[in-house]
Residue, then its C-alpha position, 0 to 999 in steps of 0.5 A: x161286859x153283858x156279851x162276856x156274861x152271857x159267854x160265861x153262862x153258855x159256857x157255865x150251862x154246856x152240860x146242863x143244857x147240851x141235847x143229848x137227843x141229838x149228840x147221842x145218836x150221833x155218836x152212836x152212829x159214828x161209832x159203828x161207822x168207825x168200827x164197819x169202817x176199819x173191817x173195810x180198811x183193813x180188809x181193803x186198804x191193808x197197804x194204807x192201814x191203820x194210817x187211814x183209820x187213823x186219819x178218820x178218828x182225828x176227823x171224828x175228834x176235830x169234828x168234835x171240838x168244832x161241834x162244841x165251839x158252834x155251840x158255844x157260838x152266840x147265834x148272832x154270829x152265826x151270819x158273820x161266820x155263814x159268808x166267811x164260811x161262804x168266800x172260803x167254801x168259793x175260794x178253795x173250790x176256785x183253786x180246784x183247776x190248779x190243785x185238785x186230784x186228776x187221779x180222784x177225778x179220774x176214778x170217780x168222774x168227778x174233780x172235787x177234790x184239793x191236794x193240800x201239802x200236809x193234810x191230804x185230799x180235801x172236798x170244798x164243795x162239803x163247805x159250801x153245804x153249809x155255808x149256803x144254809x147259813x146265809x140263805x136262811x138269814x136272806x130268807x129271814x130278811x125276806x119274811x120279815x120286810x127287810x129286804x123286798x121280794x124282788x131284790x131278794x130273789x135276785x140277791x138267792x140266785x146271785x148267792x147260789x149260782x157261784x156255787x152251783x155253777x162250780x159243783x155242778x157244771x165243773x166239778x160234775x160232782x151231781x150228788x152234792x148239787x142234789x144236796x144243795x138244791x134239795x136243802x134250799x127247795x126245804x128252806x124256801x117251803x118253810x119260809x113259805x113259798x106259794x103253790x103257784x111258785x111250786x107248780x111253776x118251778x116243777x114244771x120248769x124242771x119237767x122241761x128241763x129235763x131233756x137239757x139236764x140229760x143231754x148237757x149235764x149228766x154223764x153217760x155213767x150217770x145216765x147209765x145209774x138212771x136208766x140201770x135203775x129203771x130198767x134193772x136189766x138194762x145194762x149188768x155193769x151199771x148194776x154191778x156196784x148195786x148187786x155185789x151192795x145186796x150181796x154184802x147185806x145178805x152176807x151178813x145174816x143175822x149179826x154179820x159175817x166176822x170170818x169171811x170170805x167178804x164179798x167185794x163191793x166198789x167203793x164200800x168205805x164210802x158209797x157203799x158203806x151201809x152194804x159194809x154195815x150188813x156184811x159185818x153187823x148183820x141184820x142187827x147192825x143195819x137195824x140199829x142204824x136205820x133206828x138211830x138216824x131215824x131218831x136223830x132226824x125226827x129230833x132234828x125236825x123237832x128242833x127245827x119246829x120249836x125255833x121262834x126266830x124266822x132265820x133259825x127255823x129256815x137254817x135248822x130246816x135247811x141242816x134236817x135237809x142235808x142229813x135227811x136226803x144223806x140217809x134216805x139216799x145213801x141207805x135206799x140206793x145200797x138197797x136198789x130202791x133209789x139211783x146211784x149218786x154217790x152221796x155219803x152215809x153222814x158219820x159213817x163213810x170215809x172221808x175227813x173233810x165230810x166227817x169234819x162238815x157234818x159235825x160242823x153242820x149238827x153245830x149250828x143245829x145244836x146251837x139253835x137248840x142249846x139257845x132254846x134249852x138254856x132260857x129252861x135251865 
């Protein structure tokens, strides 16, 4: 009867204690993405449109219920969903030899994506984000709090990473979504509060790694980002997505181009996106944009520092990560100032299953939030 009680409460308080600081520029952000996102279909994708807005919009409206039903969730049955969420994220990626896409891998070098009868492509990798910053924060939480020694903890992390790293990374070769996941559990284990010498220690074994990395691991496509990075002059095919990006932007002007003629740019309805941005929004649009993530990631740092409990700080932590390096490199590489990775601009690019995870990952983060707010109402 309590549990049933404090069920109807969190419902009773949604609106009340809801974080509006959060779900607003979040739904500012999605908007332009659904508005740049149809110019790019339209002009781009006119065989398939206006099936594939469409399809976009269900994503944004099923990623809705689910960010509302996640914050609904009483937080201690985030970890029973954190490793169901985790068999599920291992067991589609393990079905990817059977049922994933030969065309999709072919044109983007990486096999990441199912065909599922009746509902399209889908990416499982996009669940395992999640999952992983669920379950390896309640294993950092029992860490930190004596639950469970060091050492079995160490080796309990790499067990629990590896499946899915190992999938993501040497199978799927999907290395963007790999920096994702090693950038967010390197923010986690900072927060928990890692020592120096352990930081020095796995730094230097990334340095010596480092000729390993690109010899076995990267593609001679993702060498040829690298180094097209490096050296701007080095070869004019690995900058070409990036140059006809800054073309896009400074089309744009100062409140975007609405008549054409548009200039062409690869892999504009998710890649390059923010270029899609700047060619039909401008200098406004695009300002608008990097002002609104900014906000959203500074309210998500603050959610993650007002958490009491060890295990929604590191989780909350962990889902400010996966938003942050989302944003920094999506918008720095359309501009040249990072590599190219082909990571997606969250609530913006196409894609349903991304669409649908990253509501689902600001779920968990409004759940810890509305938690903190509600004992205030």
């Amino acid at each position: 009867m309590e549990r049933l009680g404090l069920e109807a409460r969190r419902r009773d308080v949604l609106f009340q204690a809801l974080d509006y600081w959060l779900l607003v520029p979040v739904l500012a952000i999605g908007v332009i993405g659904l508005y740049v996102l149809n110019f790019v279909l339209e002009n781009q994708f006119a065989r398939s449109y206006p099936r594939n807005i469409l399809v976009q919009l269900l994503a944004f409206g099923l990623g809705l219920i689910v960010l509302v039903v996640l914050t609904l969730f009483e937080a201690q049955l985030l970890r029973p969903f954190g490793w169901g969420l985790y068999l599920l994220a291992l067991g589609l990626q393990a079905l990817l030899p059977v049922f994933g896409s030969a065309n999709i891998a072919a044109a983007t070098g990486s096999n990441a994506w199912l065909v599922l009868p009746g509902i399209g492509t889908f990416q499982p990798s996009e669940l395992a984000k999640v999952a992983l910053c669920i379950v390896i924060g309640h294993l950092l939480a029992d860490i930190r709090t004596g639950r469970l020694a060091l050492l079995p903890g160490i080796l309990l992390f790499g067990l629990i990473v590896a499946p899915h790293l190992g999938l993501i990374i040497v199978y799927q070769r999907d290395a963007g979504t790999g920096l994702v996941i090693l950038f967010m559990l390197a923010v986690m284990v900072f927060v928990q509060g890692i020592r120096l010498r352990w930081i020095l220690l796995a730094f230097s074994l990334g340095i010596i790694s480092l000729p390993l990395i690109w010899t076995k691991l990267l593609r001679p496509y993702q060498q040829g980002r690298i180094l097209a990075f490096l050296f701007p002059h080095y070869d004019a095919a690995s900058t070409y997505n990036v140059d006809q990006a800054k073309l896009a932007i400074a089309s744009g002007g100062l409140t975007g181009n609405k008549t054409g003629p548009w200039v062409h740019v690869p892999v504009q309805e998710s890649d390059f996106i923010f270029s899609a941005v700047g060619e039909y929004m401008g200098l406004i649009g695009t300002g608008l944009l990097i002002v609104l993530a900014f906000f959203f990631l500074l309210r998500c740092v603050v959610v993650s520092a007002r958490m009491e409990t060890p295990a929604a700080r590191y989780m909350a932590s962990g889902v400010t990560a996966i938003f942050a390096i989302h944003y920094i490199e999506n918008i720095g590489m359309n501009i040249g100032l990072l590599p190219v990775t082909g990571i997606p601009l969250p609530f913006v690019s196409q894609g349903g299953s991304a669409m649908v995870v990253n509501f689902m990952a600001l779920g968990v983060l409004m759940n810890f939030s509305f938690g903190y707010r509600m004992e205030r109402v």
